[in-house]
C-alpha positions in Angstrom: 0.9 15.8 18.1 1.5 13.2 15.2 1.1 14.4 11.5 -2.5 13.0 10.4 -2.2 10.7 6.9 -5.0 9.5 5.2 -5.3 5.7 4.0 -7.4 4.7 1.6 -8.7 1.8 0.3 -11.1 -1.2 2.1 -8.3 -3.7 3.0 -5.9 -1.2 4.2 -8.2 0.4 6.4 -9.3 -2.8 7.6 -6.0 -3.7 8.0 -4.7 -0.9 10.3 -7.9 -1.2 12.8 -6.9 -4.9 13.5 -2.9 -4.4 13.9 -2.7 -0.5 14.7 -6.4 0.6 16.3 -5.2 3.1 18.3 -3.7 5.5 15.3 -6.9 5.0 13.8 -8.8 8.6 14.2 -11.5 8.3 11.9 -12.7 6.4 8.8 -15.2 7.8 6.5 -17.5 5.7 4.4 -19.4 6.3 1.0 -23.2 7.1 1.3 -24.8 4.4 0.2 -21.9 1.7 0.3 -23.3 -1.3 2.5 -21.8 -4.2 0.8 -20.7 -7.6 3.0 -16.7 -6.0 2.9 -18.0 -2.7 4.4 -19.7 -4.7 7.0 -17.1 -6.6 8.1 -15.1 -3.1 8.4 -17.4 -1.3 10.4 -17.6 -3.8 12.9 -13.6 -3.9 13.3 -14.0 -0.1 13.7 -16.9 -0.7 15.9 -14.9 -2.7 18.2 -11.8 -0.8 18.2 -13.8 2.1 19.2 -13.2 4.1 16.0 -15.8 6.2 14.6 -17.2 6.4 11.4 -18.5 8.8 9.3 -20.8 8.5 6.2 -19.7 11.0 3.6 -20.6 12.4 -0.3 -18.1 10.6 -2.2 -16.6 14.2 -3.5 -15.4 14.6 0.0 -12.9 11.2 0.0 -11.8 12.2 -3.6 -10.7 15.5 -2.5 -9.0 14.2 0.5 -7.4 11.2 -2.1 -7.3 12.8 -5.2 -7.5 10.3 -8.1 -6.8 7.3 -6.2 -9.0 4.3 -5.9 -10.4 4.4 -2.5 -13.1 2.1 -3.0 -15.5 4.6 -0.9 -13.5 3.7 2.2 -10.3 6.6 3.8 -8.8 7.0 6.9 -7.2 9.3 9.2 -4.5 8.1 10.9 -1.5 9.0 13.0 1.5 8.4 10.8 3.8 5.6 11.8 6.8 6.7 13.9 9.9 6.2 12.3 12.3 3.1 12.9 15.7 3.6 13.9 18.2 0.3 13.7 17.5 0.0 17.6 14.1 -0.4 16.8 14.8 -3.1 14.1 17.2 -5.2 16.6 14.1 -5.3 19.3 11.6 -5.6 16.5 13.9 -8.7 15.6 14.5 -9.9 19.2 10.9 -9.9 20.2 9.5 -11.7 17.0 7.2 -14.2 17.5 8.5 -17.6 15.6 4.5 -18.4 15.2 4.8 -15.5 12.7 7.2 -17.6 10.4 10.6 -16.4 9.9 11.3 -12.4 9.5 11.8 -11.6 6.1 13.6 -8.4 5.3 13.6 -6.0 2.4 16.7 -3.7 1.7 16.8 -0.9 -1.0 20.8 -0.2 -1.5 20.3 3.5 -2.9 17.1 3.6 -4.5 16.4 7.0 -6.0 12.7 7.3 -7.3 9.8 7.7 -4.7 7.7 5.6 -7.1 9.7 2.8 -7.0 10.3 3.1 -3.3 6.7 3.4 -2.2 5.8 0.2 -5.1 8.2 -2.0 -3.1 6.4 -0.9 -0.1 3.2 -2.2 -1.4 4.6 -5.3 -2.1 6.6 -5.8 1.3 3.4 -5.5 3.1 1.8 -7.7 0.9 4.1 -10.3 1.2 4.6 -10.0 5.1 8.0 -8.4 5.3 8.5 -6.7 9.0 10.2 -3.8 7.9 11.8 -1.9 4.7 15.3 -0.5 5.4 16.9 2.6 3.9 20.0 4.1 3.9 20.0 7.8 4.8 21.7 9.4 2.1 22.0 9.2 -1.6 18.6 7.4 -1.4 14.8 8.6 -1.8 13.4 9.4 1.8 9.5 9.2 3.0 7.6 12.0 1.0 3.9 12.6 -0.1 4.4 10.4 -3.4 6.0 7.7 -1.6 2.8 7.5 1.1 0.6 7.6 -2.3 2.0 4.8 -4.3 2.3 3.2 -1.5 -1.5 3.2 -1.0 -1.5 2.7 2.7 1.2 0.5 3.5 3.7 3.5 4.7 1.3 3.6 7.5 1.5 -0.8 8.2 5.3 -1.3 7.1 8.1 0.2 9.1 10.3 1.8 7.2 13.9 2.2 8.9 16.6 4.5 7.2 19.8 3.6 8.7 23.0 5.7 8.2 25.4 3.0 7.9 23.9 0.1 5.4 27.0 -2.6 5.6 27.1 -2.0 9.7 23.2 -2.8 9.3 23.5 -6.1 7.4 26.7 -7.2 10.0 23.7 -6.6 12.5 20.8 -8.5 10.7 23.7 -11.1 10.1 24.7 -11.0 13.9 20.9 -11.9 14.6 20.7 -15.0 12.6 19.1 -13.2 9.6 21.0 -14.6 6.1 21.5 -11.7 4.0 20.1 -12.5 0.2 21.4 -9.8 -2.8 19.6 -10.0 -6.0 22.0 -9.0 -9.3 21.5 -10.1 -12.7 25.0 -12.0 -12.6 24.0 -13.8 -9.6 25.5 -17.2 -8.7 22.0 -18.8 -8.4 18.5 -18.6 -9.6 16.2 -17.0 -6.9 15.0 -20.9 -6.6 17.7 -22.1 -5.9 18.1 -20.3 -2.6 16.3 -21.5 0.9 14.6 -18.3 1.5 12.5 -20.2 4.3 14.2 -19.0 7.2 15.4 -15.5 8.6 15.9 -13.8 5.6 17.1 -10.1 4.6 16.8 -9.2 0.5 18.8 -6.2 -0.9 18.0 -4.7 -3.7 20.0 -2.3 -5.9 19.9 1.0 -7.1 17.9 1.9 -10.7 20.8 1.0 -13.1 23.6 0.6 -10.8 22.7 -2.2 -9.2 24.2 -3.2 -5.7 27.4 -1.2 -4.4 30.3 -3.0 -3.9 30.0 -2.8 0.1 26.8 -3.8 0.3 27.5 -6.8 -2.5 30.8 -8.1 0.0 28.1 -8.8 2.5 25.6 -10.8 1.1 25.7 -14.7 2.0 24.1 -15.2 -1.4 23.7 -13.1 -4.6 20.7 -14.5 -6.6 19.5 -13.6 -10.1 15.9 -13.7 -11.4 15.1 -15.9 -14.6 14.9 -14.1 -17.8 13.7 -15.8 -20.9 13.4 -12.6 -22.7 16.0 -9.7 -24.5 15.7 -7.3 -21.2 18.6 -6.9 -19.7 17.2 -5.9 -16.3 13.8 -5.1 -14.7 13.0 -2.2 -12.5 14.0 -2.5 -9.3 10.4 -2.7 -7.1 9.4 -5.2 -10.4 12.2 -7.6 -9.3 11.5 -6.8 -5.4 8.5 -8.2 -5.9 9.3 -11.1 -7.9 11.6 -12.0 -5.3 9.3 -11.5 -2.3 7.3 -13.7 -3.9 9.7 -16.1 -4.4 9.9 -15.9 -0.7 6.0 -16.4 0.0 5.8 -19.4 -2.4 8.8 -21.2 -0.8 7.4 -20.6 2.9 3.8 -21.3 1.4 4.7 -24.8 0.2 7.0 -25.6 3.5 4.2 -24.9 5.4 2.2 -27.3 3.3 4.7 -29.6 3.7 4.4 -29.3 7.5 
């Protein structure tokens, strides 16, 4: 049987009952909470067939700890891994109505906080999936499912054990593979980042390895106005995602 996870929090809750239902086991609510938002939740539960449970809040603080839950957890079935072959269907089946697949890639990244922040902001910003390498990188762990806040159990995550032979294959299927280093060519702007798009992001201080930097169609840097030499690395994954969402947003407008 799956490993249970608990996600907390009203629109990632809401969020798995629409796309994922069926790893939904249960969802408890906050005696007393029966605002317009928790409405609209229980009737996606209601309709997914999901149960809920009204509960002292002490009980979703011990299951959460500290977090903010907003008087809203669930249990879920945690998401099965992705493996590359997953990725390739994942890729071959997407729905163009979905706009263009958008990528993130961590070359190496070693702290779970800064894994599980740039999870956050991949699901925020629509990515599909958030690939890994196997070793010499941070791996799926209880702090990485916490800062996280739910979106370990909405975004794939896919640790691959060859990175470069991954981007040849995201290359292969029409994806253009986008590397962000302070010593890029171009401003982040100055990039199309409309279409099929994979972003790799380096290591904490290190930066992109020399492999994975040979096989980027574009290395990009972020504007800096200021005396920083470098942000942290989910900091300017999100900044770049972003980037990504406004360019789509104002194409679509456009359209």
């Amino acid at each position: 049987m799956s490993q249970l996870e608990t996600v907390h929090g009203i629109h990632a809750v809401r969020a798995l009952l629409e796309r994922h239902a069926e790893r939904v086991q249960r969802v408890y609510v906050a005696r007393g909470r029966d605002d317009v938002r928790i409405a609209a939740l229980s009737r996606a539960a209601e309709a997914s067939g999901v149960a809920i449970e009204r509960v002292d809040t002490a009980r979703l603080e011990r299951m959460v700890g500290a977090a903010v839950h907003q008087g809203v957890v669930a249990e879920v079935r945690a998401m099965t891994p992705w493996n590359e072959d997953r990725l390739t269907a994942a890729l071959s089946d997407w729905d163009a109505a979905r706009g263009a697949p958008l990528v993130l890639i961590l070359d190496g990244v070693q702290d779970p906080h800064n894994l599980g922040a740039c999870l956050r902001t991949a699901d925020a910003c629509g990515a599909m999936a958030v690939v890994i390498p196997k070793d010499r990188a941070v791996q799926m762990n209880a702090t990485v499912r916490k800062v996280a806040a739910g979106a370990a159990e909405t975004t794939p995550v896919v640790a691959v054990t060859n990175l470069a032979r991954c981007l040849r294959d995201l290359k292969s299927q029409g994806l253009w593979v986008v590397g962000a280093e302070a010593e890029g060519g171009r401003r982040a702007d100055q990039v199309d980042l409309t279409g099929p798009i994979a972003l790799v992001m380096g290591a904490e201080g290190s930066g992109l390895r020399q492999n994975t930097r040979q096989h980027c169609d574009y290395l990009v840097r972020l504007p800096s106005l200021g005396a920083v030499e470098s942000l942290n690395v989910s900091v300017a994954a999100g900044m770049l995602l972003y980037e990504a969402v406004r360019q789509r947003h104002s194409a679509s407008c456009r359209g």
